[in-house]
PAZAPA-4460 file (N, C-alpha, C; in steps of 0.05 Angstrom, whole numbers, plus 32768, in hexadecimal, padded with zeros to 4 digits):
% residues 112
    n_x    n_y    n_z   ca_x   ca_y   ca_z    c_x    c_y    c_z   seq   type   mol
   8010   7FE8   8000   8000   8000   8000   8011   8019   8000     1      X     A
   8028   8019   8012   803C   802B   800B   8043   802E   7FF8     2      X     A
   8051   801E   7FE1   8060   8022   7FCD   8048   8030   7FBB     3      X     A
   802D   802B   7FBC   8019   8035   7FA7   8014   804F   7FA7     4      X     A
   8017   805F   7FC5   8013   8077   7FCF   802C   8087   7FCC     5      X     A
   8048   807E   7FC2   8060   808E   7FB9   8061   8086   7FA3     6      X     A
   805A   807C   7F89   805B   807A   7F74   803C   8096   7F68     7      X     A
   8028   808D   7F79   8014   80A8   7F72   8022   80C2   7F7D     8      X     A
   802D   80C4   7F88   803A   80DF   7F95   8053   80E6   7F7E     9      X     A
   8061   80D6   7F6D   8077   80D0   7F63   8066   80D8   7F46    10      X     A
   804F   80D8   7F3B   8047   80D8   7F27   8035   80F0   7F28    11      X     A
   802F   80F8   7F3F   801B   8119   7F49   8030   812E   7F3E    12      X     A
   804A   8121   7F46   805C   8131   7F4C   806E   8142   7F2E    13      X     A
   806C   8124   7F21   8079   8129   7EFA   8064   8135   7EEF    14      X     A
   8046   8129   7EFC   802F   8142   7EE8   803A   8164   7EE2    15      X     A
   8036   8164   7F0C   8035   817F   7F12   804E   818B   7F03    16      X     A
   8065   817A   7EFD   8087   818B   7EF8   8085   8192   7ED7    17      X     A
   807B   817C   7ECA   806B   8180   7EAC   805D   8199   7EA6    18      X     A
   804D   819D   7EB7   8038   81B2   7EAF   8049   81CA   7EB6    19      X     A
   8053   81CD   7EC8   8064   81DE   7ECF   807B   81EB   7EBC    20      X     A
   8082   81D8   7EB0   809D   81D7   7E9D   808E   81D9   7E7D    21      X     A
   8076   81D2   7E7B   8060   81E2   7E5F   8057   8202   7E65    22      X     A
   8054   8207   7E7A   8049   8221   7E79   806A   8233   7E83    23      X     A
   807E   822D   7E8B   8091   823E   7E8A   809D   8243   7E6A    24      X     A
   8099   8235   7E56   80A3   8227   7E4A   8086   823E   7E33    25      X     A
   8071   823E   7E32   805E   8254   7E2E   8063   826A   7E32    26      X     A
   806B   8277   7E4A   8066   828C   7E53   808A   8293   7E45    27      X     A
   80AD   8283   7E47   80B7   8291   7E33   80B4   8299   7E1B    28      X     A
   80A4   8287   7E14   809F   828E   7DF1   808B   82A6   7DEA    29      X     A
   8082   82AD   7DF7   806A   82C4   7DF6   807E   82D5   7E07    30      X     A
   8087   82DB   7E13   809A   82F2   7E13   80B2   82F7   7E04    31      X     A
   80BB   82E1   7DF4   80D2   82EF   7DE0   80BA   82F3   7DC5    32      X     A
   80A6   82EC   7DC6   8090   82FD   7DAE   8089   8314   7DB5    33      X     A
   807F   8317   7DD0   8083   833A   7DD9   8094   8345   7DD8    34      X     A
   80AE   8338   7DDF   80C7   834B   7DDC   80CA   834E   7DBB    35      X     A
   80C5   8344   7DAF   80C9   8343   7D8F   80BB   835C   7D81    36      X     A
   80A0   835B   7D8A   8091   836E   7D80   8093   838B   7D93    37      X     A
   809F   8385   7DA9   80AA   839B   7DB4   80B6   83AC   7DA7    38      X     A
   80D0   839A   7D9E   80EB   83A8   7D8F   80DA   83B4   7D7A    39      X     A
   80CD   83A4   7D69   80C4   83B1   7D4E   80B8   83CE   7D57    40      X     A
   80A6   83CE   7D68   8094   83DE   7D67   80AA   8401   7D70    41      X     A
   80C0   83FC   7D7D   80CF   840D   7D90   80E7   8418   7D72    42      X     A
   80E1   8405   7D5D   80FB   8408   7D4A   80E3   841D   7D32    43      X     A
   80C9   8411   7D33   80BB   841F   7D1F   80B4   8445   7D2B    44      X     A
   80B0   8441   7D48   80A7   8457   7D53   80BE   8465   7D53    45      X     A
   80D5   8469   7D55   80F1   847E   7D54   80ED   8480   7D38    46      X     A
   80EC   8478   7D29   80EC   8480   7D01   80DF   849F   7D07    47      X     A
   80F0   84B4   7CF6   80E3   84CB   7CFA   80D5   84C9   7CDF    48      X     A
   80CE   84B9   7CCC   80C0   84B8   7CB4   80AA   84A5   7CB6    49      X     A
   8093   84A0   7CB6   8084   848C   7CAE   8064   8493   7C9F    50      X     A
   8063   8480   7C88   804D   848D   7C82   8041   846A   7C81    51      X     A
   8020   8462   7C89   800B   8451   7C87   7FFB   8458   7C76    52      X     A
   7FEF   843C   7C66   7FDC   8445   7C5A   7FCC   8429   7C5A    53      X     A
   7FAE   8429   7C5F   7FA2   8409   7C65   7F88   8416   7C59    54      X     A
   7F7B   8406   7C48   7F64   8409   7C37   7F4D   83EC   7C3E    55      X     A
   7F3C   83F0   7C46   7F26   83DC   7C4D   7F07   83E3   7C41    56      X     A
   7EFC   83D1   7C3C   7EE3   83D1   7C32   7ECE   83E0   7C42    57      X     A
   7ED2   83EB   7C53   7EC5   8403   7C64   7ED3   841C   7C70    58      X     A
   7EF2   841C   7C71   7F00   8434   7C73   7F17   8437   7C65    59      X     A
   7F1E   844E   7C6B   7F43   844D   7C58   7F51   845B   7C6A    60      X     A
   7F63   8459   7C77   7F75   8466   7C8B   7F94   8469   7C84    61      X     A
   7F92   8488   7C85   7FB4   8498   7C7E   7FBC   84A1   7C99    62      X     A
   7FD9   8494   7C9C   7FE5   8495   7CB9   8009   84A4   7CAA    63      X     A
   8008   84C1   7CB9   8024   84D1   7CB1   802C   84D2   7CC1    64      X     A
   8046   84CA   7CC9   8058   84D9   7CE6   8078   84E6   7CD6    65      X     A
   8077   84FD   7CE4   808E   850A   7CDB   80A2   851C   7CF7    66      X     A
   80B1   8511   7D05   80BC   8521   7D06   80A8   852A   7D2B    67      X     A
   80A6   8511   7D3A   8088   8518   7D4D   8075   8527   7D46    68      X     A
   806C   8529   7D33   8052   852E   7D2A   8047   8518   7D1A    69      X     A
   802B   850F   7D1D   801E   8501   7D15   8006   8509   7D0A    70      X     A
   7FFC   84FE   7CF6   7FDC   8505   7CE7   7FD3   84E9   7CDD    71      X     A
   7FBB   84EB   7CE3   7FAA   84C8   7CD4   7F8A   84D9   7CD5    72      X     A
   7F95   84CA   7CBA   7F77   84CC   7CA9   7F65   84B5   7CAB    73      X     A
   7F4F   84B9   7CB1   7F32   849F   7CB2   7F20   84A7   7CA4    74      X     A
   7F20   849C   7C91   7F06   84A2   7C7E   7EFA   8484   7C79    75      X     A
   7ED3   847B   7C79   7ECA   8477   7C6F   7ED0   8479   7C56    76      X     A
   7ECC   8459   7C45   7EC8   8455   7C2B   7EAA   8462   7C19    77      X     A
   7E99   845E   7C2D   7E80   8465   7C1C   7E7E   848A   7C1F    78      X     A
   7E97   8495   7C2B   7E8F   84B5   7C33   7E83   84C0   7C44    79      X     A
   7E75   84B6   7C50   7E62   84C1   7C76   7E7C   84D5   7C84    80      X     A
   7E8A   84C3   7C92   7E98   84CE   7C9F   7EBA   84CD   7C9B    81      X     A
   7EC2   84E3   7CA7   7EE0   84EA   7CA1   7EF0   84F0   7CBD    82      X     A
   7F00   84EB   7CBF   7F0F   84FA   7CD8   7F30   84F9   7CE0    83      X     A
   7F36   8512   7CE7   7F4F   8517   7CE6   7F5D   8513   7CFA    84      X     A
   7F7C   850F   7CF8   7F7D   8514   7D1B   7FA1   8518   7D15    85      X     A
   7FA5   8531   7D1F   7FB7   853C   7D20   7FCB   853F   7D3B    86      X     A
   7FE4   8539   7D43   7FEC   853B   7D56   800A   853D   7D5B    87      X     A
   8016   854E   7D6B   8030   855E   7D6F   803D   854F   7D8D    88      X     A
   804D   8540   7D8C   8057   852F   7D9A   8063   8543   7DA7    89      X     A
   807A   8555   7DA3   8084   8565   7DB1   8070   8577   7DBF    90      X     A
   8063   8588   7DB5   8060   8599   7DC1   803A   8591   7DD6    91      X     A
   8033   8571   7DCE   801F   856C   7DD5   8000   8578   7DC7    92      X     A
   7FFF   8582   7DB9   7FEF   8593   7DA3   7FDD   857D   7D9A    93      X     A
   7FBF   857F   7D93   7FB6   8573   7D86   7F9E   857D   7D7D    94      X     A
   7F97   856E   7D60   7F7F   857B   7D50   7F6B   8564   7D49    95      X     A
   7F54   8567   7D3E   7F47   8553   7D40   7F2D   8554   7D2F    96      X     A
   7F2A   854B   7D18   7F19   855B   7CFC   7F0A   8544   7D02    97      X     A
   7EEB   8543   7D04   7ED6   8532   7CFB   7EC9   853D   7CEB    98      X     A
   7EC5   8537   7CDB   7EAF   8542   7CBD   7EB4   8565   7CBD    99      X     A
   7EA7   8576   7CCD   7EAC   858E   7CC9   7EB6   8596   7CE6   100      X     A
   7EB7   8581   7D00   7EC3   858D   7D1B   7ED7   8592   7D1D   101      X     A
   7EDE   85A9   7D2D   7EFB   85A3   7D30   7F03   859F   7D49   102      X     A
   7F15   8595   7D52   7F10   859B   7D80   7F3A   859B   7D74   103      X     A
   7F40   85A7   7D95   7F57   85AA   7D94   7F5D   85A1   7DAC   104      X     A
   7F72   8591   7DB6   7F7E   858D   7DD4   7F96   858F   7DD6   105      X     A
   7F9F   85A6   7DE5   7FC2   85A6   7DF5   7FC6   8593   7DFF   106      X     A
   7FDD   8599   7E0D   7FED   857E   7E1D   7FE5   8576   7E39   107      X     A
   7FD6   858A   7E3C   7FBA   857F   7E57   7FA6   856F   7E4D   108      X     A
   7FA8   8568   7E3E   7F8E   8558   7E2B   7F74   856B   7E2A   109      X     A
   7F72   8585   7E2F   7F59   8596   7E33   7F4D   8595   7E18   110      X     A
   7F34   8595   7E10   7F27   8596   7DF7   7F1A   85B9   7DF8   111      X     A
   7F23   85BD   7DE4   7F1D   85D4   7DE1   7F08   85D3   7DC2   112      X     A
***
């Protein structure tokens, strides 16, 4: 009866070290993917040049960055709606065109 009660303890034991050794084993691999897309994202955002452009069967979106300033365009395909969005990394500045609105927010985020 002994030997049956350290062989189940002996086999609780390789489950538990298994499962253990799959999810450490998970959890590096999904952080050198975060770190991966980290780097990308940290190598694309210093570029003082970038221009986007993505076209979809319901919108079309123009994305400019120059220099910490940024502008992206959202426009509807069928023409309803438009909207702008303008923004000054340095100095915190921002503008903000919907169809004919305009709103503006400093670097307090105030909407004016």
């Amino acid at each position: 009866m002994e030997k049956k009660k350290m062989k189940l303890w002996k086999k609780f034991l390789l489950v538990f070290i298994i499962i253990l050794l799959v999810l450490a084993v998970v959890v590096l691999w999904r952080f050198s993917i975060l770190t991966k897309i980290n780097e990308k994202y940290y190598l694309n955002n210093n570029k003082s040049n970038l221009y986007y452009y993505s076209k979809t069967d319901t919108t079309i979106m123009e994305f400019y960055k120059k220099d910490g300033i940024i502008k992206e365009n959202i426009k509807q395909a069928n023409g309803n709606g438009d909207i702008t969005i303008w923004k000054n990394y340095n100095t915190g500045e921002s503008l903000i065109f919907y169809n004919s609105t305009k709103l503006y927010t400093d670097n307090n985020y105030r909407i004016y």
